[in-house]
C-alpha positions as CSV (number, residue, x, y, z in Angstrom):
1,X,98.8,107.5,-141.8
2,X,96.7,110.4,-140.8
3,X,94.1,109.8,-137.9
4,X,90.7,109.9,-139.0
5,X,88.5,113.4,-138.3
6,X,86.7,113.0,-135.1
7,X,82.9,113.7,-135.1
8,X,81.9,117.1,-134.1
9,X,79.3,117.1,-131.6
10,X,76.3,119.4,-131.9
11,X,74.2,120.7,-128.8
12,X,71.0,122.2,-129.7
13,X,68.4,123.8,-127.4
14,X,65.2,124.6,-128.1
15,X,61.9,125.7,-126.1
16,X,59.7,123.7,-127.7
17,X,59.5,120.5,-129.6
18,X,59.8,122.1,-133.0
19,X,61.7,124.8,-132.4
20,X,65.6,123.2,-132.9
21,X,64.1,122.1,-136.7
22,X,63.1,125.3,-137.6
23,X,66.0,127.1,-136.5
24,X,68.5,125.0,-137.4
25,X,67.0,121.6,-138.7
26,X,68.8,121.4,-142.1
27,X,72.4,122.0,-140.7
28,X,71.5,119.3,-138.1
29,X,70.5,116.8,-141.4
30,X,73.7,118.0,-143.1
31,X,75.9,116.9,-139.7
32,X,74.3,114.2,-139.1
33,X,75.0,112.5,-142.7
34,X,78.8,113.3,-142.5
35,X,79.1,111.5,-139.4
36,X,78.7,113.8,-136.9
37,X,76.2,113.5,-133.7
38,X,73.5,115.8,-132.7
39,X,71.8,116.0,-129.7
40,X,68.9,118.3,-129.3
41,X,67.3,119.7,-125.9
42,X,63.6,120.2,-125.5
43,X,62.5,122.1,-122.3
44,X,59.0,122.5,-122.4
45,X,57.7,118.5,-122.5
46,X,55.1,119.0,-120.1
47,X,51.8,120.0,-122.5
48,X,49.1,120.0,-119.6
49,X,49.2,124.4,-120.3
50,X,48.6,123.8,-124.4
51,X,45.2,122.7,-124.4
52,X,45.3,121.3,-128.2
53,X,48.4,119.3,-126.8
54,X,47.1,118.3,-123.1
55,X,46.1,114.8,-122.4
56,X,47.9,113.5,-125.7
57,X,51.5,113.1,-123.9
58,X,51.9,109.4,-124.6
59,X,50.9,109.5,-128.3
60,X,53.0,112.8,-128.7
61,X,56.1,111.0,-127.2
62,X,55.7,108.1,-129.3
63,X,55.6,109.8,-132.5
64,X,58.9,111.7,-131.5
65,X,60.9,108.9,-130.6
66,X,60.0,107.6,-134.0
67,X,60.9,111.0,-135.7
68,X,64.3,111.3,-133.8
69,X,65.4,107.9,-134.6
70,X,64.9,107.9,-137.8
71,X,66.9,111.0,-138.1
72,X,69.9,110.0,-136.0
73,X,68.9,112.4,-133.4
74,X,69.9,112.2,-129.3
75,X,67.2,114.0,-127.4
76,X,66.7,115.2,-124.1
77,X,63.9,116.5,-122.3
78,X,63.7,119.7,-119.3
79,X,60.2,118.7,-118.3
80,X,59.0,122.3,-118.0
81,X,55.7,123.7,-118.4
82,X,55.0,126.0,-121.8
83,X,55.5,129.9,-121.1
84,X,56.8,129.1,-117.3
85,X,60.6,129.2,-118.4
86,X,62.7,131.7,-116.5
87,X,66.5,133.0,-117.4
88,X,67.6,132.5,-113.5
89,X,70.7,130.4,-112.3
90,X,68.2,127.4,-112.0
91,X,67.9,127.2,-115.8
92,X,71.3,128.1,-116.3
93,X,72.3,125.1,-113.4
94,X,70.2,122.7,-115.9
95,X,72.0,123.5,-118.9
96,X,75.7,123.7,-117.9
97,X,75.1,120.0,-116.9
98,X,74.4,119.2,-120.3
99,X,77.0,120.8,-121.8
100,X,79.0,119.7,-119.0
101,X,77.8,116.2,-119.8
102,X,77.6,116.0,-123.7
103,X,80.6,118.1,-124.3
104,X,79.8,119.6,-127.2
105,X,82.2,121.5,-129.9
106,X,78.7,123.4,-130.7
107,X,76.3,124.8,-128.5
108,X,72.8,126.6,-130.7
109,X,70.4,128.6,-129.1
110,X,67.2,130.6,-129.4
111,X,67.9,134.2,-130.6
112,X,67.5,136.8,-127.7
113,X,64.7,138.8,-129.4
114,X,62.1,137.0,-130.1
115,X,58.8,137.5,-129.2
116,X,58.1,134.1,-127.7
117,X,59.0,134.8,-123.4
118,X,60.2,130.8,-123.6
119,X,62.4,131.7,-126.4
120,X,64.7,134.6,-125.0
121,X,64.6,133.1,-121.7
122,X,65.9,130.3,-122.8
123,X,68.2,131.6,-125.8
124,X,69.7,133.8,-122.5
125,X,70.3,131.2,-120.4
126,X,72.1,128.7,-123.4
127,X,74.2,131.7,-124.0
128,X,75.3,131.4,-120.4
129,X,75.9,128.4,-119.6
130,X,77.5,127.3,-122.4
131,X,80.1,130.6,-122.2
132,X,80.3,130.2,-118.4
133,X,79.0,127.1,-117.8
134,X,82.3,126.3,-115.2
135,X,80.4,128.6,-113.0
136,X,77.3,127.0,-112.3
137,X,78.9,123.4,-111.9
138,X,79.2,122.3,-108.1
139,X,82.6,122.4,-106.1
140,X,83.0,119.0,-106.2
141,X,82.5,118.4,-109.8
142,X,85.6,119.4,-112.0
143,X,84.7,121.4,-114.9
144,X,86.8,118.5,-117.1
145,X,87.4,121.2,-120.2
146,X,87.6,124.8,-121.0
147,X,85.3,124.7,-122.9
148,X,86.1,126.8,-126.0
149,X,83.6,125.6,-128.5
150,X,81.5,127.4,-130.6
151,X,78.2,129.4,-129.6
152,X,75.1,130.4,-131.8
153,X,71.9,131.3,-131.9
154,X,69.2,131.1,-134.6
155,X,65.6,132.1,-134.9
156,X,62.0,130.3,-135.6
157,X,61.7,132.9,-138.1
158,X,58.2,134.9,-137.8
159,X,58.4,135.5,-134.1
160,X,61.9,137.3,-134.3
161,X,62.1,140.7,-134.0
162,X,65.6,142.2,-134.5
163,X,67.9,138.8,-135.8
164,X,70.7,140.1,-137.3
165,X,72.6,137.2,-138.8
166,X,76.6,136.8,-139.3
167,X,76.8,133.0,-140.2
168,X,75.2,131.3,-143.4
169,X,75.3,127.5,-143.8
170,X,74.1,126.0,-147.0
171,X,71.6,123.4,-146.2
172,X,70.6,123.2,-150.1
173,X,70.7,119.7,-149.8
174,X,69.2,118.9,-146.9
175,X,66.3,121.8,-146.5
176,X,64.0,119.4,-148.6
177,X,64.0,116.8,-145.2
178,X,64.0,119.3,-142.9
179,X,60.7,121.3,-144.1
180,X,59.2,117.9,-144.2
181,X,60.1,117.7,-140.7
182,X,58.5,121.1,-140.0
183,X,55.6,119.7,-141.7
184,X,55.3,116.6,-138.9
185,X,55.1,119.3,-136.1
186,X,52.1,121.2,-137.6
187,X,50.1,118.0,-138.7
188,X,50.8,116.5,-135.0
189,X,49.5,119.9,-133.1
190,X,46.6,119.9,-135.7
191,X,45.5,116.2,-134.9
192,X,43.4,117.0,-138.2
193,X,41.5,119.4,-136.2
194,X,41.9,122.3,-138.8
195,X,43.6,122.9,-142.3
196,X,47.6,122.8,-142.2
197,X,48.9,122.8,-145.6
198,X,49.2,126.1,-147.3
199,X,51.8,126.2,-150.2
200,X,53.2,123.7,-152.8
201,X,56.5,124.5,-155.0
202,X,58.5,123.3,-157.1
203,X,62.5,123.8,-157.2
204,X,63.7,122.7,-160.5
205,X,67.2,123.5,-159.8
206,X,67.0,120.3,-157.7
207,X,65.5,117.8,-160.0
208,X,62.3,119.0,-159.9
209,X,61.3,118.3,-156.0
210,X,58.2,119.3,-155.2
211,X,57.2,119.7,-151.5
212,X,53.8,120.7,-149.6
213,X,54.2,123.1,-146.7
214,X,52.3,123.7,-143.8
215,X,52.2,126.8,-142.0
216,X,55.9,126.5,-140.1
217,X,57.5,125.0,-143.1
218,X,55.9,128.0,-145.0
219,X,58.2,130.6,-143.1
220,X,61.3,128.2,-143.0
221,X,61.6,127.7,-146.6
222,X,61.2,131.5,-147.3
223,X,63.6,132.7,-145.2
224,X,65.5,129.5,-145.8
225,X,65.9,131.6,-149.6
226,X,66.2,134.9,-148.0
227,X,69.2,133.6,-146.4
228,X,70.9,132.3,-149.6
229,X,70.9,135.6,-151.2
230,X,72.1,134.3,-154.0
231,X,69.9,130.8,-154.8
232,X,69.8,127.5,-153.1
233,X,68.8,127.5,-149.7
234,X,70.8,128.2,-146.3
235,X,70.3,128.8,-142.7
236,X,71.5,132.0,-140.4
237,X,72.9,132.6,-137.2
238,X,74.3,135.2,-135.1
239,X,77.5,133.7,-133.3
240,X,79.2,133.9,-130.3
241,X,82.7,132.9,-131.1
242,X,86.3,134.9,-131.3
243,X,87.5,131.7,-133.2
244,X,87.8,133.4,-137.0
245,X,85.0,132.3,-139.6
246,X,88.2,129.6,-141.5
247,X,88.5,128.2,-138.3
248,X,85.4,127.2,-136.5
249,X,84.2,123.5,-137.0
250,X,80.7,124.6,-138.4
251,X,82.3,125.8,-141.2
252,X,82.8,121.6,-141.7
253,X,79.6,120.9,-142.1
């Protein structure tokens, strides 16, 4: 009898609390109901420099450990202050313990050219560390794999500047949940403070679902289409991989 498929593991690393859903959100949803485990980094979780976030960091941490659980997500936090990230070996350090410790079959990033400084910092230093993460891990800790997993980055979609995409993943069926989810982040950050919602469709290809979206969810679900080319709904990313396109695990999800 054949053994059963073992779980692929997803790493995801993101800048900001929102930025992992928006780049790659719906092919976290699709993992995540086949079985598979996703764990998502956030590195800026210190909001004392956004001033619409400062001063709300317990109700803001409440309100994402609800989010993450109901979605089956792991999460881990850097700490870091917003638009203070750096791509130096302290970063990289941080992050080659975390793939070091969640062993991951598949590391996503932030795209290198985006406009956002935490963004390509950070998208830079993913890159490295999860390509040459053995070289940032202290003598006396064995790098325990060579690690030979899969490497990609995705954009936050209106910020990016030069993203030339190579991978597509449908997410037709999960896209629905995962601009509701980019919906969350907007209404949280607005705390009602000003208008968020700015487009309602229909998609009557998929029983006639109608959705709301707020700003972020706005840019995700058009590019979400630009993406597809050819209907339905997908997301991009630009890999890092020799392993050919038949062979790599994301193509399993």
């Amino acid at each position: 009898m054949a053994e059963p498929a073992k779980p692929i593991s997803i790493l995801a690393v993101g800048a900001h609390m929102d930025d992992c859903w928006l780049g790659m959100g719906a092919t976290a949803l699709k993992a995540l109901r086949k079985g598979h485990t996703v764990t998502m980094v956030t590195a800026v979780s210190n909001y004392r420099k956004l001033p619409f976030l400062r001063g709300r960091d317990a109700e803001i941490k409440t309100k994402l450990q609800a989010l993450n659980e109901k979605m089956g997500v792991r999460t881990l936090e850097l700490g870091c202050d917003y638009m203070r990230l750096h791509n130096d070996p302290a970063l990289v350090d941080r992050i080659s313990q975390i793939v070091y410790d969640v062993k991951p079959d598949i590391v996503f990033g932030h795209a290198e050219d985006e406009c956002n400084f935490d963004h390509t910092a950070l998208g830079a230093a993913t890159r490295v560390a999860a390509i040459h993460g053995e070289c940032f891990m202290e003598p006396a800790q064995e790098w325990q794999y060579r690690w030979g997993g899969e490497v990609y980055q995705y954009t936050t979609g209106w910020q990016a500047r030069d993203f030339r995409p190579d991978t597509f993943v449908d997410v037709s069926e999960t896209i629905f949940d995962a601009l509701a989810t980019c919906n969350f982040f907007d209404e949280l950050y607005a705390q009602g403070q000003w208008p968020t919602k700015s487009l309602t469709f229909t998609d009557h290809n998929l029983g006639d679902r109608s959705l709301t979206l707020t700003s972020h969810a706005r840019f995700k679900f058009a590019q979400s289409m630009t993406f597809s080319g050819s209907g339905g709904y997908a997301e991009a990313f630009k890999s890092y991989t020799r392993t050919p396109l038949g062979q790599r695990k994301l193509a399993q999800i």
